[in-house]
N, C-alpha and C positions, 0 to 999 in steps of 0.2 A: 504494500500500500504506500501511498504518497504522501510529501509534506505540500501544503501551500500556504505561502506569507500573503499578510496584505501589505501591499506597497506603500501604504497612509500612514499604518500607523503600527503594522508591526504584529500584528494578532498572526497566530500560524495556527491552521485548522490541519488536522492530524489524521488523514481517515483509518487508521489504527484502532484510535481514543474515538472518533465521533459520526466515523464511517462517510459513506461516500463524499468527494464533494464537489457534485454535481447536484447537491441539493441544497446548499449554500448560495441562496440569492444576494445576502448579501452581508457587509464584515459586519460578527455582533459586538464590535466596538466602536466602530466610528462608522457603518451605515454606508461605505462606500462599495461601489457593484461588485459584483463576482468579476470580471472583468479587471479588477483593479489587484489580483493575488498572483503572485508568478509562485510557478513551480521548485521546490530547492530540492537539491540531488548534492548529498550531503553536507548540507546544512547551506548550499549556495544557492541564490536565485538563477535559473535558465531562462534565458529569452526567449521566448516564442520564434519559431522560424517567418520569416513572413514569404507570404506563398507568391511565385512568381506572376504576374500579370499577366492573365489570357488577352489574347486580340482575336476578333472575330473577323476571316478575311471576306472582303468583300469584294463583290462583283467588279467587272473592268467597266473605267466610267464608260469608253464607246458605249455598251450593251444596255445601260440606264439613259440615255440619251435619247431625247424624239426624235425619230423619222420623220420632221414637216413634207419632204417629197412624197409619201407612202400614201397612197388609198387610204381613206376613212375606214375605222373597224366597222364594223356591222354590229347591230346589238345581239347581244344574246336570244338566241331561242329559248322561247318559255318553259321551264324544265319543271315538273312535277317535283311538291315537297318528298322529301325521302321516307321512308318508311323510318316507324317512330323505331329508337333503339328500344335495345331488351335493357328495362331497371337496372343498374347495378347495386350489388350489396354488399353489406361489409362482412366480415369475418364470421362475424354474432349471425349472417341471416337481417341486420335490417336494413330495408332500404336510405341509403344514405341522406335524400333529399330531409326524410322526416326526422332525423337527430337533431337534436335541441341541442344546442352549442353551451358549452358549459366552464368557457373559460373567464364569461363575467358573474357565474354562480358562487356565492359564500364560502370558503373554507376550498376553494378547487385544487387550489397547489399544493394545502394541509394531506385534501384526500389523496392526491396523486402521488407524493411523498409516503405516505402509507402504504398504498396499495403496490408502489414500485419498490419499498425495502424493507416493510415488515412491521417496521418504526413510526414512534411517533412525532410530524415534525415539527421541531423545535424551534422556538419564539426568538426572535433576535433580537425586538423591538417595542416599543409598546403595544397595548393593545388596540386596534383600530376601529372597538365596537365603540359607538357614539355615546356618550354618556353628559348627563351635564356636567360641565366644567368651569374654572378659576377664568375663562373668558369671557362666563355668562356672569361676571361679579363685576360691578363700578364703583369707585370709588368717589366719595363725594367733599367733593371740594370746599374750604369754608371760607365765605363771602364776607358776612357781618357781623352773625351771631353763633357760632363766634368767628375771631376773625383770623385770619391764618398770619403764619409768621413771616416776619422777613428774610430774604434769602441769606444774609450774613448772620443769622440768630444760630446758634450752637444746636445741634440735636446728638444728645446722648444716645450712642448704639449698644453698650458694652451689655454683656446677656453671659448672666451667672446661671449654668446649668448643674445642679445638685447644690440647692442651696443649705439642706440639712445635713450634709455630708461636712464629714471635718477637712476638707482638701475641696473643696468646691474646682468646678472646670469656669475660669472664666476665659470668655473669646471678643474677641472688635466687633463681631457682630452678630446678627439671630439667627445664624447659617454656617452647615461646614459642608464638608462632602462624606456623603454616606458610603457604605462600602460595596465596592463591587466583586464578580464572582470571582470565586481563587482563583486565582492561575491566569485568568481572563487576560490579561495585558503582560506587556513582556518588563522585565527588569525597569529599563532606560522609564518607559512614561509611567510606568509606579513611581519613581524616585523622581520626575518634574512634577507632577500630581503633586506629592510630598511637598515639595520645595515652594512650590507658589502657594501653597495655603499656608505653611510657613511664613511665608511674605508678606501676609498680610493678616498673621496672627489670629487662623483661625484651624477648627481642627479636622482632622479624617481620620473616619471608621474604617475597621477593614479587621480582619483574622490575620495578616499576614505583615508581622516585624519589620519588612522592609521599609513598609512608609513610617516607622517613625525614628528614618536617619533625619537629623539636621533638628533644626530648631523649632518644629511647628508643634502641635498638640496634635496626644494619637489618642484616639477612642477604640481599647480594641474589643472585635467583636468576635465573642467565644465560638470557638469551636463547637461541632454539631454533638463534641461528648463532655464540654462543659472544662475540659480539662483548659491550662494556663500557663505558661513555660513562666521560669524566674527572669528570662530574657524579659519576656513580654509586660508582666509585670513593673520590672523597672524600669520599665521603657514608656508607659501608657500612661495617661492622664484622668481618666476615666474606663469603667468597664459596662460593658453592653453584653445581657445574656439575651441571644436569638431564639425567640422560640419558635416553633413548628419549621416549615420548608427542610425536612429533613435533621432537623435537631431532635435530643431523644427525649424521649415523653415523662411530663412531668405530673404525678400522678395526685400526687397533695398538695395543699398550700402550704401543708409543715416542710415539703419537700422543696417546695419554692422561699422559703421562708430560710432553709438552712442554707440555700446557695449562695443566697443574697448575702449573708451574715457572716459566713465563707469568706467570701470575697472581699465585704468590709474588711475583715478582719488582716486577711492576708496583705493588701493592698496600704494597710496602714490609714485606712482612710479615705479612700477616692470615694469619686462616687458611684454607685453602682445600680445599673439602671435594666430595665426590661425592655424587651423591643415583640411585637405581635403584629400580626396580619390583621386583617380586617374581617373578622369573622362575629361572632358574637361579640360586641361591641359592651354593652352594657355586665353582661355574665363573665366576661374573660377578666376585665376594670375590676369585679369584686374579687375574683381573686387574685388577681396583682397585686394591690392592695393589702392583703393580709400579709406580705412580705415585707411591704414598708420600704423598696426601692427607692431610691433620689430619685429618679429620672424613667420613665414611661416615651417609650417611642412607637407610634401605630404608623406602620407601616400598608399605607392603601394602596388600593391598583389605580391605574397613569401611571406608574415608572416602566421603563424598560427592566425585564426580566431575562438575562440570560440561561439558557439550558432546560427550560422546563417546557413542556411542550404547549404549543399553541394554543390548541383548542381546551385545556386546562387553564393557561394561562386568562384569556377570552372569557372565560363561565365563574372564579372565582375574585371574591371580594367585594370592598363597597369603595365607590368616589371617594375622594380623601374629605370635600368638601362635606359629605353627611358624616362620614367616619369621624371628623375633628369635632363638627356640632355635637352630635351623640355623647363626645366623651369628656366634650367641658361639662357639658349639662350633668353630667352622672355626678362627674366630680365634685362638681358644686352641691349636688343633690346630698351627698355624703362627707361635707365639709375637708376632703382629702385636697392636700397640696401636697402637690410636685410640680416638677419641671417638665411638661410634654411637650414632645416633640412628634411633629406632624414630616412624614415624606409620601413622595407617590406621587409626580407629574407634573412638582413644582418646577417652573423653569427661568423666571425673569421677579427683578426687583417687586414689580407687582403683584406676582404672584405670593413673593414674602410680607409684604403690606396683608393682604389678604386674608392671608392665616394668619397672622397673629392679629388683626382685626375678631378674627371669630376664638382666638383664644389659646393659639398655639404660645410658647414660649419661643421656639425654637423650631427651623428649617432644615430638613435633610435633603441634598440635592446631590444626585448622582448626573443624570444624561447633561445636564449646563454644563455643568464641570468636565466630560470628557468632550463635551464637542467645543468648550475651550482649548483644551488640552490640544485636539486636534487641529486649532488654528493657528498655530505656531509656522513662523516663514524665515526668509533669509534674516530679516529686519527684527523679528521678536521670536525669541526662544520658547518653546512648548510650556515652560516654567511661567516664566513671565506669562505668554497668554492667558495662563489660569489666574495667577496673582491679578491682570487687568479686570480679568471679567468679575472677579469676587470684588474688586473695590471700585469700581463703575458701577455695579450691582447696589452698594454700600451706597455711595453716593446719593444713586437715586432714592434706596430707599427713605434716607435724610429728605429729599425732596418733597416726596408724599406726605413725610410725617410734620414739615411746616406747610404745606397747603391745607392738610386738614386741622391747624392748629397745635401741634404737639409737638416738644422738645424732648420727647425719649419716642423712640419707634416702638418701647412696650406700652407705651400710651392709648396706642390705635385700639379700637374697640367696635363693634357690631354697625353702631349708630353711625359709622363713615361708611359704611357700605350699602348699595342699592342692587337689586336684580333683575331682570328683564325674565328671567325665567318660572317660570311659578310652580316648578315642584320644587326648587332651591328654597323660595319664598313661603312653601307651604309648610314646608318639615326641617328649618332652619329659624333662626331672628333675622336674618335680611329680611328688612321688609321690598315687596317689588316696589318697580319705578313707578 
């Protein structure tokens, strides 16, 4: 079997580990075509041969040329339609005319991927079922009452997550980068990832020690058996235990309770936080809760999801925008403070204004952050592009928070926001426009 790199950004698909790759439309790191991965033959890229140019000969011009001296043609004699042909058909027996074309039908390249290797195919991307989203949210501007601030007026960004922990994580601002799947990216752009959030003092989640060389804050994120290296420990600023996608099953909340407490304990202190999917929302909150974590991370669908297959990916979770709603309200319901953190399809300043408008503390963003990563050129290093986009991000978010009046961006609150959409309006506090 074959190796192929992508030429952008480095990702190598393995058909060993991940099997053919003729079924790889396109790289599940930076999203550029199949088209964009050359072949390596040990461990080298091969250039495609390029295939010699056909020419098609043509006739001698004499032969194409009017005869003006020659007799007029005569027209055709009237020739009877031809007898109808015999139907042809396909393989199957059916007539072909009647086949219903099925390559703008739902899931077609899912099924065709199935049914050509056995497997099921694999999501590279987010999910493209429509859902409402952070586009169908506005943000409302303040005119008189009250009145927004001036563009030279200070806005406090600084965002303490585990604030009852004895080692709090604090960062510049209500965002870092969430972590992506192991192994998923090669050495070099883990370590500029690292470095540009570094740059601009903020932090990244991840399982895997290498991003936390240099000077930035690491969040790491356990292992699916819960276990902790001493490296990683001294190394991490926070601790994040991942449940479910493969993590192993935790059966009590005394058992959820001793992990937590573990980890304080080990750690000296940091803080120690839970991360969940979007499933029972209100049920799963109680029992997190009896463990008494810093920090709560709900993890919704809108992110890109590597490795997990398609039409799984498509059928499970909820919007991040009900998921956040549901889980301020619980909380509040049950007078519990922590630090939550909302991820799942955040992508632009606005989008950060937005959830923390509805209640988040805190922004996890993975796909901004690598298609920063990938906009690195002769002129700005892959480092640098991510440090820009985190702090032009920063910026703006400052911007939002004196239009609507506020000198801290955890200021923001419900009542700045508006919606055009009315199931958002219906089973949220956005009131509609």
């Amino acid at each position: 079997m074959s190796q192929y790199r992508c030429s952008v950004c480095g990702y190598i698909h393995d058909e060993d580990v991940m099997g053919s790759f003729d079924i790889v439309a396109n790289c599940p790191i930076c999203h550029h075509q199949h088209e964009e991965f050359q072949l390596l033959v040990n461990g080298v890229p091969v250039e495609p041969k390029t295939p010699e140019p056909e020419f098609e000969e043509l006739e001698p011009v004499d032969e194409l040329m009017p005869d003006f001296g020659a007799e007029p043609v005569p027209e055709p004699a009237f020739e009877p339609e031809p007898a109808p042909v015999q139907e042809e058909y396909t393989e199957l027996g059916y007539v072909e005319e009647f086949i219903k074309p099925v390559e703008s039908e739902h899931y077609t390249q899912a099924i065709r991927v199935m049914a050509q290797t056995g497997v099921s195919a694999p999501a590279t991307r987010k999910s493209s079922v429509v859902v409402p989203s952070w586009d169908d949210i506005f943000i409302l501007g303040s005119q008189l009452d009250p009145p927004p601030l001036s563009p030279d007026m200070p806005v406090s960004t600084t965002t303490i997550i585990g604030k009852s922990a004895r080692i709090p994580l604090a960062l510049n601002g209500p965002f870092f980068v969430s972590h992506s799947s192991d192994g998923a990216m090669p050495i070099e752009a883990q370590q500029a990832l690292s470095e540009g959030c570094a740059r601009v003092n903020t932090a990244i989640c991840s399982a895997e020690s290498v991003y936390a060389t240099g000077n930035g804050k690491f969040i790491y994120d356990c292992p699916a058996d819960f276990s902790m290296t001493s490296e990683a420990l001294k190394s991490c600023n926070a601790i994040e235990i991942s449940l479910g996608k493969g993590a192993y099953t935790i059966s009590t909340t005394e058992d959820l309770k001793s992990l937590v407490d573990n980890f304080k304990d080990k750690s000296d202190g940091l803080p120690v936080g839970v991360k969940i999917a979007t499933g029972r929302i209100e049920k799963d909150l109680a029992f997190i809760v009896q463990a008494n974590p810093d920090f709560i991370t709900i993890d919704a669908r809108g992110g890109a999801l590597l490795g997990a297959p398609q039409i799984m990916r498509d059928s499970l979770g909820m919007p991040a925008i009900f998921a956040l709603s549901r889980a301020v309200k619980f909380l509040k319901s049950i007078e519990y403070k922590t630090s939550l953190i909302i991820a799942g399809g955040l992508r632009t300043s606005a989008d950060f204004a937005k959830a923390l408008a509805l209640g988040a503390d805190a922004v996890a963003i993975g796909s901004s952050a690598l298609i920063a990563l990938d906009s690195g050129n002769e002129n700005t290093t892959s480092a640098d592009a991510v440090a820009n986009f985190i702090s032009c991000s920063l910026e703006e978010l400052k911007d939002f928070a004196r239009m609507t009046g506020h000198n801290s961006v955890h200021q923001f609150e419900v009542g700045d926001l508006v919606t055009v959409n009315s199931e958002i309006s219906d089973h949220t506090d956005i009131e509609h426009a």
